[in-house]
C-alpha positions as CSV (number, residue, x, y, z in Angstrom):
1,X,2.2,54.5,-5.7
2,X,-0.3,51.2,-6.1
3,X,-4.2,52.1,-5.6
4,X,-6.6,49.3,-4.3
5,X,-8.8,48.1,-6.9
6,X,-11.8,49.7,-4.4
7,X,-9.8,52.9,-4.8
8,X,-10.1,53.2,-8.3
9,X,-13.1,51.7,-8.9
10,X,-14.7,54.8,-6.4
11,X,-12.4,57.2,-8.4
12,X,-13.5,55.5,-11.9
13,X,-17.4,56.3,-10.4
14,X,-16.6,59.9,-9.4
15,X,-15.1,61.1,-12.4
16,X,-18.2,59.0,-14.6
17,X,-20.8,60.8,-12.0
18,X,-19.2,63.9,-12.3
19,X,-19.2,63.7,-16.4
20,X,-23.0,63.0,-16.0
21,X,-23.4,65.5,-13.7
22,X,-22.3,68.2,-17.0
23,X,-24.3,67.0,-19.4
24,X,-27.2,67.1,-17.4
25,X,-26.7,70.6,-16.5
26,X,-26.0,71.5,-20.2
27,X,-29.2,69.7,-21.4
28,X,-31.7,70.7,-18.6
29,X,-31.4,74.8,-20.0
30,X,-33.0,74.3,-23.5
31,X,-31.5,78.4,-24.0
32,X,-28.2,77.2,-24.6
33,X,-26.3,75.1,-27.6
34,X,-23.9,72.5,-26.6
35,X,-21.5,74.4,-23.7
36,X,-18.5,74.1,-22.3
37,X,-20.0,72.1,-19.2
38,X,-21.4,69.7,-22.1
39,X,-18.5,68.9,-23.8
40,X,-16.2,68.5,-20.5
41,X,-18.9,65.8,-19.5
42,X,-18.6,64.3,-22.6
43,X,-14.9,63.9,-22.2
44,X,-15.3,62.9,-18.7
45,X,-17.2,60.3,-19.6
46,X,-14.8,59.0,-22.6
47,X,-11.8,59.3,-19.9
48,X,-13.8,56.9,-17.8
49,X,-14.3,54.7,-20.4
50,X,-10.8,54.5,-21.8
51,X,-9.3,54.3,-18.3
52,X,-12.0,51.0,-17.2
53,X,-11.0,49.4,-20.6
54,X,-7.3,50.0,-19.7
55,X,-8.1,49.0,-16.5
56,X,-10.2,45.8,-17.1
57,X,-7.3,44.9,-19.9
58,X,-4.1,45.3,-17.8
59,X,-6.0,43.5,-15.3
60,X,-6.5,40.5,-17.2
61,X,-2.9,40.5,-18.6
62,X,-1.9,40.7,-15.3
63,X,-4.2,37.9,-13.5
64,X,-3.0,35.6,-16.8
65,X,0.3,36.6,-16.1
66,X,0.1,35.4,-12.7
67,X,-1.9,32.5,-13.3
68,X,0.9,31.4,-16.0
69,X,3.4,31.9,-13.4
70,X,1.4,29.8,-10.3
71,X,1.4,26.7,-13.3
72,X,4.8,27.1,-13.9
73,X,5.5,27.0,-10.0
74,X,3.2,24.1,-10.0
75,X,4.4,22.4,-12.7
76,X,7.7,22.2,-11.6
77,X,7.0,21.5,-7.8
78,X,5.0,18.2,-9.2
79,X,8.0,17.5,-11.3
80,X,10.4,17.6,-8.7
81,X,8.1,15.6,-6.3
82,X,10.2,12.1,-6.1
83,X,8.0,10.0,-2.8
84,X,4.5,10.4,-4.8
85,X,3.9,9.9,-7.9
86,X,2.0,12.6,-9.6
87,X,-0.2,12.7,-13.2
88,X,-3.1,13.4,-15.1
89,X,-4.5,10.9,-17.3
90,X,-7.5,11.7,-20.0
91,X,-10.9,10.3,-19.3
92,X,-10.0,7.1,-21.0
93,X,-7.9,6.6,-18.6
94,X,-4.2,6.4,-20.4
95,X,-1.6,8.6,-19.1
96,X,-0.8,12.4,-20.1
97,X,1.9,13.8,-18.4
98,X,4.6,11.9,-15.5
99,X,6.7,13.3,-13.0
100,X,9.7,11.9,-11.1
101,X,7.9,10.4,-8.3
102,X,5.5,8.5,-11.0
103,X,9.5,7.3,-12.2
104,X,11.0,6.6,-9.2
105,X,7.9,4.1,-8.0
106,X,6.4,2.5,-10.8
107,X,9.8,2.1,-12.7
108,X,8.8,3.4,-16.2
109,X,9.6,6.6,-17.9
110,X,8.1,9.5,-19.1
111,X,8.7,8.5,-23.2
112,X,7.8,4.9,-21.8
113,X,4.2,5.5,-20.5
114,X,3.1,8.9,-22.2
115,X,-0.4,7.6,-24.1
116,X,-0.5,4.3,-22.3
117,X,-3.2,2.9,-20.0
118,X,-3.6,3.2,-16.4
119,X,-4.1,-0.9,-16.3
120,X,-0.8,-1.6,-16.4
121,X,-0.3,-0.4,-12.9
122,X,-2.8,-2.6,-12.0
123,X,-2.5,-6.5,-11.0
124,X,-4.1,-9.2,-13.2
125,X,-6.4,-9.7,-10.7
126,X,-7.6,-6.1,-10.7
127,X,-7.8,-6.0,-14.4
128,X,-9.9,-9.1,-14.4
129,X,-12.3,-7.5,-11.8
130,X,-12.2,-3.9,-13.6
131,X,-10.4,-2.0,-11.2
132,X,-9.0,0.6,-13.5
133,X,-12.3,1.7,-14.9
134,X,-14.2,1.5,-11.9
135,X,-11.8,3.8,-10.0
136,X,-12.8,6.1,-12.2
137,X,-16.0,5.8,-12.0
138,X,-16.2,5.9,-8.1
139,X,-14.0,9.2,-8.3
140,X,-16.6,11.2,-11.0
141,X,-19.5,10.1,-8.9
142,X,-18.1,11.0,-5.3
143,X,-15.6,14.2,-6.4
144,X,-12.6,11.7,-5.5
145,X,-11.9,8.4,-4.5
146,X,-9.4,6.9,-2.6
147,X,-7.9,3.1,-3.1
148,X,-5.5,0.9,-1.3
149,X,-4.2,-1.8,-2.9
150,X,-1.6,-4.2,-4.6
151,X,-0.3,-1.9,-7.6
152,X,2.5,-3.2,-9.9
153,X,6.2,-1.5,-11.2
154,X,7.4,-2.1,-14.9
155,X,9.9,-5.1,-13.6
156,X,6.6,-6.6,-12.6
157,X,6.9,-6.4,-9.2
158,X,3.9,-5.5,-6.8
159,X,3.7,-3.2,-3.8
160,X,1.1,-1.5,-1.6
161,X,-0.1,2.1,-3.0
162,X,-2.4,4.2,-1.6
163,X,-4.0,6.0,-4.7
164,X,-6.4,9.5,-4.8
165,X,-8.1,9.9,-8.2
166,X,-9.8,13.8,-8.8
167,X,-11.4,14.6,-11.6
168,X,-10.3,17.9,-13.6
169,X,-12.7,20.2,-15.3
170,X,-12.6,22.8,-17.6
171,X,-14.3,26.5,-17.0
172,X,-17.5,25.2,-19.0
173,X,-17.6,22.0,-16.6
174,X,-16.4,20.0,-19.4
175,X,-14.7,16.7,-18.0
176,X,-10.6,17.1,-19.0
177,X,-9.2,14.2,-17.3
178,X,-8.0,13.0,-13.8
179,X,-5.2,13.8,-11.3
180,X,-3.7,10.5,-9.8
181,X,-1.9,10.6,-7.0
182,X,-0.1,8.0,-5.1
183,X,2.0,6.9,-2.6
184,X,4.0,4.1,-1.7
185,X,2.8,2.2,1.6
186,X,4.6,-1.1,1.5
187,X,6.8,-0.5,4.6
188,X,4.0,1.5,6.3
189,X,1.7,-2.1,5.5
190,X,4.8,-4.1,6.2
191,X,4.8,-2.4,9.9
192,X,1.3,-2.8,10.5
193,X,1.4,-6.4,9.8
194,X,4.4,-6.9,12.0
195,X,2.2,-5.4,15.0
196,X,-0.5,-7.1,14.3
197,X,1.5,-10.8,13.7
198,X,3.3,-9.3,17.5
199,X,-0.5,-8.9,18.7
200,X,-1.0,-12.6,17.5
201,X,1.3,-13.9,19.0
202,X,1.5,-12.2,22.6
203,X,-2.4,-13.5,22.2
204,X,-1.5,-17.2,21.2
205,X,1.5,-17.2,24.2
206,X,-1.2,-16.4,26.7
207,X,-3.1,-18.7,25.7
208,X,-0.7,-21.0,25.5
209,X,0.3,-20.2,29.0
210,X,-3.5,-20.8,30.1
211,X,-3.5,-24.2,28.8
212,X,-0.6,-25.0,30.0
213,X,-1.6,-24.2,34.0
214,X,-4.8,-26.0,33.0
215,X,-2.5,-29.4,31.8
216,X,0.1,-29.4,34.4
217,X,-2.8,-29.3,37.5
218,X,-4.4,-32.5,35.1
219,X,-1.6,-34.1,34.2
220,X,0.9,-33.7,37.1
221,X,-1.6,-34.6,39.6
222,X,-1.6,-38.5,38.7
223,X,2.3,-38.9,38.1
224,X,2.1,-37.5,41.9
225,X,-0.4,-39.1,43.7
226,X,1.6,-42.8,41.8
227,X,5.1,-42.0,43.1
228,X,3.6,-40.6,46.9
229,X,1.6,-44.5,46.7
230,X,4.6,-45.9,45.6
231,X,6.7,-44.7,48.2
232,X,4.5,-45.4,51.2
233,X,4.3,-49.1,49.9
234,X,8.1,-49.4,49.7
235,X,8.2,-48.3,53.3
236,X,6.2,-51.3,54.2
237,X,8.4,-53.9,52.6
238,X,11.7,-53.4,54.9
239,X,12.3,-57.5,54.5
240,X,15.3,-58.5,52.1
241,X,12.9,-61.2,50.2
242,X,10.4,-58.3,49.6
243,X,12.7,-56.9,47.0
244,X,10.6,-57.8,43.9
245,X,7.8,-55.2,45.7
246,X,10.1,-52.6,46.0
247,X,11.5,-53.0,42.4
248,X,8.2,-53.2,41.4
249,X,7.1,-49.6,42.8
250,X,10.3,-48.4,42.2
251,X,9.9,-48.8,38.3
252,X,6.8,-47.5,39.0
253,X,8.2,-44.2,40.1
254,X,10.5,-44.8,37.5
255,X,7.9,-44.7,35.2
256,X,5.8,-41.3,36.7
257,X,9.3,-39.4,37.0
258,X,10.0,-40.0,33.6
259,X,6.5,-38.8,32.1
260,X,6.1,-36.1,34.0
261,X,10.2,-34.9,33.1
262,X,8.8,-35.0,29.4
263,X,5.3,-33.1,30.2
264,X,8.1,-30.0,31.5
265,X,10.5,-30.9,28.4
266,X,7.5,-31.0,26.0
267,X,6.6,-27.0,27.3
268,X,9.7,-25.6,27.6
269,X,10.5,-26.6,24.1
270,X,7.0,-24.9,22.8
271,X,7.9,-22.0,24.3
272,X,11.5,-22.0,23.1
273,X,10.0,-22.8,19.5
274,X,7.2,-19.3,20.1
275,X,9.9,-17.4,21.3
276,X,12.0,-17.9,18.0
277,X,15.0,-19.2,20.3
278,X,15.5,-22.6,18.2
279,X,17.6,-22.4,15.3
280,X,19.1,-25.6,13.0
281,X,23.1,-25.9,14.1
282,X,24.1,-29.0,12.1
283,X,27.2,-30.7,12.7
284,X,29.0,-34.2,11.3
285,X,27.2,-37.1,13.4
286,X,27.5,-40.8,13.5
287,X,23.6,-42.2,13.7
288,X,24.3,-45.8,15.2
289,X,25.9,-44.7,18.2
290,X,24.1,-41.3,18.5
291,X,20.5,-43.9,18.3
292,X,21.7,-46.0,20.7
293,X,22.6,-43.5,23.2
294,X,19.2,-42.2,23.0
295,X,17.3,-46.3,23.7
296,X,19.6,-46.3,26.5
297,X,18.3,-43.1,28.2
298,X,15.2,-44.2,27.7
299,X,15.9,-48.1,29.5
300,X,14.7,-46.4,32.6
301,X,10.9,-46.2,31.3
302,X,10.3,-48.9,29.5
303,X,7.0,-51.0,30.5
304,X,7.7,-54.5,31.8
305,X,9.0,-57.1,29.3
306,X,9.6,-53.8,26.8
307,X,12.4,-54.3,24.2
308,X,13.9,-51.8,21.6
309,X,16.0,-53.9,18.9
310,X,18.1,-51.6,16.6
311,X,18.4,-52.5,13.0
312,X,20.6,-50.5,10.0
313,X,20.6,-51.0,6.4
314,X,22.5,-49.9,3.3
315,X,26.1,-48.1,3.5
316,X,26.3,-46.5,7.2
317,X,27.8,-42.8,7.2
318,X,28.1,-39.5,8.9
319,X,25.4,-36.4,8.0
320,X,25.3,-33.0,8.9
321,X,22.4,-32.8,11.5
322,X,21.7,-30.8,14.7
323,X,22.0,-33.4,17.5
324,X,20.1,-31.6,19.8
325,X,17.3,-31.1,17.9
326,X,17.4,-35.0,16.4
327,X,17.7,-36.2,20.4
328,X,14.3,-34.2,21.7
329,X,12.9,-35.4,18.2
330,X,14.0,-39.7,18.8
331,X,13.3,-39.4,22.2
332,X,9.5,-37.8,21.5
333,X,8.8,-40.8,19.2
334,X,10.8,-43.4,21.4
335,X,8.3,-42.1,24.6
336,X,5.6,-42.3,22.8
337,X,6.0,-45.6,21.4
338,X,6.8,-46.9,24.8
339,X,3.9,-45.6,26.1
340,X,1.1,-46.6,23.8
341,X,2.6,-50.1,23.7
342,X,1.8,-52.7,26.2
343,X,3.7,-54.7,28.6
344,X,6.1,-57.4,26.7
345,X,6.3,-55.7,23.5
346,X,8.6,-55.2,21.1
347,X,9.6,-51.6,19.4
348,X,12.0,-51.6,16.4
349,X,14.4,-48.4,15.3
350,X,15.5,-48.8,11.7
351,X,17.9,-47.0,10.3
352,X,18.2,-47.1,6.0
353,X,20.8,-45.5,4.2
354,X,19.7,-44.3,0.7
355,X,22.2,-41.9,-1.7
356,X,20.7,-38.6,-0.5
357,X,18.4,-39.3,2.6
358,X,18.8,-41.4,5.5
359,X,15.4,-42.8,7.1
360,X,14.5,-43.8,10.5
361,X,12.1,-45.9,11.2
362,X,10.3,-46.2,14.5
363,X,7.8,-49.5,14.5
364,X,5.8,-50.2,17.6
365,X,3.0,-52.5,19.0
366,X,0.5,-50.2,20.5
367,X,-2.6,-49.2,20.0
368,X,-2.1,-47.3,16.4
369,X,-4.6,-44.0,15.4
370,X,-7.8,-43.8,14.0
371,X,-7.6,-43.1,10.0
372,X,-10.0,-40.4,10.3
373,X,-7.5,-38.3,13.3
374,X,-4.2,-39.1,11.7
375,X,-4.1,-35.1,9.3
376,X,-4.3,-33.5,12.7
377,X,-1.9,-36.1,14.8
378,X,0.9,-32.8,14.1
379,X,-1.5,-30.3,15.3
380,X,-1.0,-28.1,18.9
381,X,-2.7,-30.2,21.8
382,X,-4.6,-32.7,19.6
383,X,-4.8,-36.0,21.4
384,X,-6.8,-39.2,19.6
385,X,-9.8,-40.4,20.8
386,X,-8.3,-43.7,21.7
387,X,-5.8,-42.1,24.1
388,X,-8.0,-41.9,26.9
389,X,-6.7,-42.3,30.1
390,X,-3.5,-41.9,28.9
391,X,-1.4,-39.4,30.1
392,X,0.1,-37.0,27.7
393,X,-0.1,-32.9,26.6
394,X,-1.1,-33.1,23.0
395,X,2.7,-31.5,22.2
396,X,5.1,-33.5,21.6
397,X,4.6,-34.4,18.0
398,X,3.9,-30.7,17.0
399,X,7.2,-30.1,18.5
400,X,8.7,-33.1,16.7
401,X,7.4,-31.6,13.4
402,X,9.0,-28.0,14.3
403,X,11.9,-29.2,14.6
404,X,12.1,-31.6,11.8
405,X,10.5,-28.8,9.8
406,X,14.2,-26.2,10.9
407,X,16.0,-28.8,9.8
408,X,14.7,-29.4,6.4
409,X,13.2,-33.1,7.4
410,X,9.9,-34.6,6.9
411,X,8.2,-37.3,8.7
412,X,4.8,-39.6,7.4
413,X,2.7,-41.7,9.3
414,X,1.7,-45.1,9.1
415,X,-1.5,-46.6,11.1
416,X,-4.4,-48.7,12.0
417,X,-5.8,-48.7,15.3
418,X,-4.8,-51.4,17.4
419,X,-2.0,-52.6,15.3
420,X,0.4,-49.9,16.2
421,X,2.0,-47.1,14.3
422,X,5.0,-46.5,12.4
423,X,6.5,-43.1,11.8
424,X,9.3,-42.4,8.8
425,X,11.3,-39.7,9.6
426,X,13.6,-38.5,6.4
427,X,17.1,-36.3,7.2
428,X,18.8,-35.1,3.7
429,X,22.7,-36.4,4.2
């Protein structure tokens, strides 16, 4: 049968009151030696005694023994722990004891890191600033402290821990150490910047979106009102020797048709390009014919008098390169030459054949860039100053650099203003 400790301890003070009780009554009648009543208080009172010693002393054994046993049950539960990575370190801060989590995350074992320092979790960086130590320092002054950061594994690798340090003390408040616990957040971190770069984006396509119904009401309403003009005027030359009128607003339409067929291509590429739906499909391709396909498609939009003269040097070949990416990216610069160039001039497309690279080179007339504009001429809806009254989104060389940039390209810039511009673009083959 188990008695509650308030069971015995009321028992325990019974028997003791009772023993008292004895010796009182033997003492208080001065007629008498010591009695029978005095000696069984006496031995009441040494039966209390011995029994609250035994008591007190099986109790302790017992709490220790249970205590012991709660460590053990600790100690291996922390052990065994393999997704956080569990141990003490001294107030110095190096390492004492390492379970399998600490193993399994940081990459070093127990014999490996027993007596080391903290620091080498701990980026260069972090070192540099102190980290380590003033970790510590944050965790004795608030009880515990919690960290996020960059931590690094034995192979030198880095990752995104989440880190609790506690300090431990002893029963006479005597600093032992710290408990360090941490976890590894890198796919957690990894998730929350993929919703955030989601949220970005979603934010940049409406936006995008925005601009673009702001552009098309600007920049389609011109092209528009041109070919409407143009074809009221042709009505009203019906006479056979009026034909040099009609061709003349007929090139204009021309003209309009064609710009506002690359303001649509220009967008619906963007939003291709956001929407991650472009990818770099090279195949074997001939340059000369594939170049002078494109100057042909574009005869229709050429200003009056406008010429495009071919030219090739070196040893001619065939290179692996996505067509339809190099098509939207010659016709972009071919459009744009034709239309920042005046009436009667001359663009030249140069193709050179090096070992490794081929270059094309588009050379026009027009009316070049300002030096200080040219570092954001690749940039989202920039425009030059000079382009005023112009028509044109501000796209299509961003595009052109997107594309050139899938299929491992590059392209340079060279300009004055008014004495045109010439852009290099460089395909590996």
């Amino acid at each position: 049968m188990i008695f509650s400790r308030r069971t015995l301890v009321i028992s325990f003070g019974i028997l003791a009151a009772a023993g008292l009780l004895l010796i009182l009554t033997a003492l208080l009648n001065p007629r008498q030696t010591i009695t029978l009543p005095f000696g069984l208080g006496i031995l009441l009172l040494l039966f209390t005694l011995f029994f609250l010693l035994f008591f007190n002393f099986t109790g302790r054994k017992a709490a220790e023994r249970e205590r012991n046993e709660l460590e053990q049950r600790f100690s291996f539960l922390v052990q065994h722990i393999k997704d956080y990575a569990i141990f003490f370190i001294d107030p110095e801060g190096l390492v004492v004891s390492w379970n399998k989590g600490a193993q399994q995350i940081k990459g070093y074992t127990e014999a490996e890191i027993i007596g080391k320092p903290i620091s080498l979790f701990y980026t260069e960086e972090d070192n540099r600033l102190g980290e380590p130590s003033q970790n510590l320092k944050k965790a004795l002054e608030d009880g515990s402290y919690e960290s996020i950061g960059l931590r690094k594994r034995k192979d030198g690798s880095v990752f995104y821990a989440d880190v609790v340090f506690t300090p431990i003390y002893d029963e006479d408040n005597i600093l032992k150490g710290f408990a360090k616990i941490t976890r590894d957040i890198t796919h957690q971190k990894k998730a929350q910047e993929d919703i955030q770069a989601t949220l970005r984006r979603e934010k940049e396509l409406n936006e995008l979106k925005s601009r673009f119904v702001t552009l098309a009401s600007h920049e389609f309403k011109t092209p528009l009102s041109v070919i409407l003009s143009s074809v009221s005027l042709i009505e009203k030359y019906p006479e056979t020797d009026m034909q040099d009128k009609r061709l003349k607003h007929i090139h204009r339409i021309k003209s309009n048709v064609n710009n506002l067929k690359q303001i649509l291509n220009d967008f619906l590429s963007l939003e291709k390009l956001e929407g991650g739906m472009v990818s770099n499909s090279p195949v074997e391709a001939d340059l000369i014919p594939f170049t002078r396909e494109v100057i042909q498609d574009m005869e229709g939009s050429f200003k009056e008098g406008q010429q495009i003269h071919l030219h090739t040097k070196g040893t001619p070949r065939t290179i692996l390169v996505d067509t339809h990416l190099l098509h939207n990216v010659f016709n972009n610069l071919l459009s744009n030459a034709v239309k920042y160039s005046p009436n009667g001039s001359s663009i030249d497309c140069s193709l050179i054949y090096h070992p490794t690279t081929v270059d094309i080179i588009f050379k026009d007339e027009g009316i070049g860039i300002p030096t200080e504009e040219q570092e954001k001429l690749f940039e989202r809806f920039f425009r030059a100053t000079n382009t005023t009254g112009i028509s044109g989104t501000g796209l299509g060389l961003s595009i052109v650099k997107r594309y050139l940039d899938l299929m491992g390209s590059k392209i340079r810039l060279t300009s004055l203003p008014g004495q045109g511009c010439t852009f290099t673009v460089s395909l590996p083959g």
